[in-house]
Each structure stands twice: as structure tokens, then as C-alpha cells.
C-alpha positions in Angstrom: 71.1 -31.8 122.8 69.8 -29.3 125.2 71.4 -28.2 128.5 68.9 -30.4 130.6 69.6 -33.5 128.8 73.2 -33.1 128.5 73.1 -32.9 132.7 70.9 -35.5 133.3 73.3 -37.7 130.8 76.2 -35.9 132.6 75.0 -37.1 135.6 74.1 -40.4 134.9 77.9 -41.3 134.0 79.2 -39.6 137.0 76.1 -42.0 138.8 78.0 -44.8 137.1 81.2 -44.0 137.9 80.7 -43.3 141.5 79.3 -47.1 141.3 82.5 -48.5 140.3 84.6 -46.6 142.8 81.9 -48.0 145.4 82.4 -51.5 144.2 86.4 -51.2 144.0 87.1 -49.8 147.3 84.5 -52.8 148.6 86.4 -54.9 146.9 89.7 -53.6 148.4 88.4 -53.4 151.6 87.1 -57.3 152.0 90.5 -58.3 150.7 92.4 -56.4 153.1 89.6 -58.3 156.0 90.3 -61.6 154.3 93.7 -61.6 154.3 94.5 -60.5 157.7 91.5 -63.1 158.7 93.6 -65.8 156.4 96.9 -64.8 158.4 95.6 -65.1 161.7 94.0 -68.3 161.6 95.9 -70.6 160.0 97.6 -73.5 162.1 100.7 -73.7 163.3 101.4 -76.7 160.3 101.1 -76.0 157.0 99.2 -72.2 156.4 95.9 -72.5 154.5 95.9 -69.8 152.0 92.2 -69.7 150.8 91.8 -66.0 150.8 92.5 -65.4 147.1 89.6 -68.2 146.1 86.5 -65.9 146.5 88.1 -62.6 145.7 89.2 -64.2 142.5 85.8 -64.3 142.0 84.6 -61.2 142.5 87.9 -59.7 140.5 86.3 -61.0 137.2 82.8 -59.4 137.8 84.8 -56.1 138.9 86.6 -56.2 135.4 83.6 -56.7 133.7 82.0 -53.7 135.8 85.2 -51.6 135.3 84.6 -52.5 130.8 80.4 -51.2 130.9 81.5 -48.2 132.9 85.0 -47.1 130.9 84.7 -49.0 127.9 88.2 -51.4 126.8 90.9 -49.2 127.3 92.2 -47.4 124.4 88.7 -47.5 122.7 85.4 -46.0 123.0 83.8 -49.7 122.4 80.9 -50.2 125.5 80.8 -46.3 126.4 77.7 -44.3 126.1 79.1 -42.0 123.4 79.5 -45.2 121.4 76.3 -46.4 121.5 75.0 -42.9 120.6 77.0 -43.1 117.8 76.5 -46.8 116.6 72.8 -45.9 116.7 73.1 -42.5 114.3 75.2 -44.8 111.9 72.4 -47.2 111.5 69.6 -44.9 111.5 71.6 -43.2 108.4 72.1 -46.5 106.3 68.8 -47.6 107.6 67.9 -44.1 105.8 69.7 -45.3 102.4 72.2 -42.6 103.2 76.2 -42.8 104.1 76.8 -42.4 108.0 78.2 -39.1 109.3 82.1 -38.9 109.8 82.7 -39.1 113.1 82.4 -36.4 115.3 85.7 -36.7 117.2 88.0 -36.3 114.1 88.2 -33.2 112.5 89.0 -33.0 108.6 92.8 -32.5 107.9 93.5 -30.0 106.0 96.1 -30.0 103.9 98.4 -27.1 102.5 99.1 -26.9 99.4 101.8 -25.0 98.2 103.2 -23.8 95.1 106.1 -26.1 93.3 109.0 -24.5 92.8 110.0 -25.1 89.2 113.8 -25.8 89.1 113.5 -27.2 85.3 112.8 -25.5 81.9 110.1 -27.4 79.9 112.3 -28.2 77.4 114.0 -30.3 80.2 111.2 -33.1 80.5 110.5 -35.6 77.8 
């Protein structure tokens, strides 16, 4: 990937980010309005607590907002760098080839060393 692409993808998740952040604080902020709105008008019987009816709401499309931004936490399923990957795997089996290891693991290497032989051959049956 070239420098220009690798910005403009750059800069598209940062876009996408800064969406979320956008959304969350708007989300904070209406809270904050409807529960100081809820507090202040209730009657003097019984309070009305309704505030939490529409922000529920609006909680579960923030979630799923937060999931196509960040992915489910603790994977990489739903993230850019996933789908760029899913898509190389099937282009290689659609190829008749095995898919490429992937890129974020790096081969272990083991070291192997020499056994110390603490027995005489004539030891082993």
C-alpha cells in the first residue's frame, strides 16, 4: 500500500472515530438535559421517572456504533483490518491456494539446543 492510500485509509478511521466520540458525547449530553428536565418536573406525588425510556434507546444503537467503529472488544472481528484480511483469505482459496498466515503473528522460533547425554549407550535397552 502506498503512502497516499495508507493516509486516506488512515484518515478515514480517524473520520470514523471522531463520529463515535460525536455521537457519545451527544448522547451524554441529552442525558444529562433529560435528567435534570425529569427531576424538575415531576409532581409533588409520586416522581415520574421516564428519562431512562428513550435514552435506552438510543444506548443500543450507540453500542452497535461503538462495534462497526472498534470492532467486539478483544477481537479484530468488524474492523477494517479484518475485512482486508477476510478478503485476501478468500481471494487465495478462491485461487486454489492456502491463505497467508496472518500478518500480525510472527513465526516462533524455537531454540534448539544440544542434549546433554548423561547415559552411556550401553545404558538404554
Amino acid at each position: 500500500m502506498n503512502e497516499s492510500k495508507a493516509y486516506k485509509a488512515a484518515k478515514k478511521r480517524m473520520l470514523l472515530k471522531k463520529g463515535f466520540y460525536k455521537h457519545l458525547g451527544t448522547y451524554i449530553a441529552v442525558g444529562i438535559f433529560f435528567l435534570g428536565l425529569n427531576t424538575f418536573t415531576y409532581s409533588q406525588g409520586e416522581p415520574d421517572i421516564w428519562f431512562h425510556v428513550p435514552m435506552m434507546g438510543w444506548a443500543v444503537g450507540l453500542l452497535i456504533h461503538y462495534f462497526s467503529v472498534f470492532g467486539l472488544p478483544g477481537t479484530n472481528i468488524l474492523t477494517q483490518e479484518w475485512e482486508e484480511e477476510e478478503i485476501e483469505r478468500e481471494l487465495w482459496r478462491m485461487r486454489g491456494r492456502t491463505p497467508l498466515p496472518d500478518a500480525t503473528q510472527e513465526a516462533d522460533e524455537l531454540e534448539l539446543k544440544e542434549m546433554q547425554r548423561d547415559w552411556k549407550e550401553q545404558d538404554l535397552v
